[in-house]
N, C-alpha and C positions, 0 to 999 in steps of 0.2 A: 932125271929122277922119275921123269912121269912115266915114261920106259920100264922102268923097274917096277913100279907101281904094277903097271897093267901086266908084265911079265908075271907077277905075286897071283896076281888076279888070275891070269889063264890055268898058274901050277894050281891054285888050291880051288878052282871052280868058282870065283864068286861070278857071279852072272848078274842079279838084281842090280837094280839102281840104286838101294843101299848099301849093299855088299862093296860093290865098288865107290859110292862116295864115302864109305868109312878107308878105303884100300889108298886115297887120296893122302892120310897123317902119312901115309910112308916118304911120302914126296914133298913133306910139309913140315919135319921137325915134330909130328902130331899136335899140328895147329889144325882146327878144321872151322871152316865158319859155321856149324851147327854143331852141336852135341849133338849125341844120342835122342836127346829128348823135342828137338826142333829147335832151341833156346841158342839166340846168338852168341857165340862166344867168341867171334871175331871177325873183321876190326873195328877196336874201342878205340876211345880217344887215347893219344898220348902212346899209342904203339908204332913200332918203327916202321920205317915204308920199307918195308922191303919185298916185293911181290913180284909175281909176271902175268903177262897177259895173253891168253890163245883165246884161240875162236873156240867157241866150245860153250852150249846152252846149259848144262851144270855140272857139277866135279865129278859126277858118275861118264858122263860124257869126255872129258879132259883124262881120263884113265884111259876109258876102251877104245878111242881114237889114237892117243896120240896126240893132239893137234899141233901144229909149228908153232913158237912164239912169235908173238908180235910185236914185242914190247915187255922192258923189264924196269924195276924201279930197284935202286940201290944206294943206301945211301940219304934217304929222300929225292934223287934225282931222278927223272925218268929218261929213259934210255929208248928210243924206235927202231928195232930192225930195218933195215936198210935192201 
């Protein structure tokens, strides 16, 4: 999905590091940890673990890289690439 994301990114020019950390909801079900306004919007208590984990210093990063996972949670389980 992060694929796609950044593929989105490349057709329609987002370039900034906000353009792409909003290009992130595509890959996300449009969950994103910040709104628009900087305000957390997730994760709260009592939401499911369902997440993965790459190398990648923020979601605008995690877009235009690519990065491998490392690790995924599903389930509440966490799961280590190998």
């Amino acid at each position: 999905m992060l694929a796609k994301a950044n593929l989105m990114a490349e057709i329609y020019g987002w370039r900034s590091e906000f353009e792409l950390s909003r290009t992130l909801r595509f890959a996300t079900h449009n969950t994103l940890p910040l709104d628009d306004k900087g305000n957390m919007q997730w994760p709260k208590a009592n939401d499911s673990a369902e997440f993965v984990l790459i190398d990648a210093s923020c979601s605008a990063e995690a877009v235009s890289r690519v990065s491998p996972t490392m690790a995924l949670a599903h389930e509440g389980a966490l799961h280590w690439k190998k």
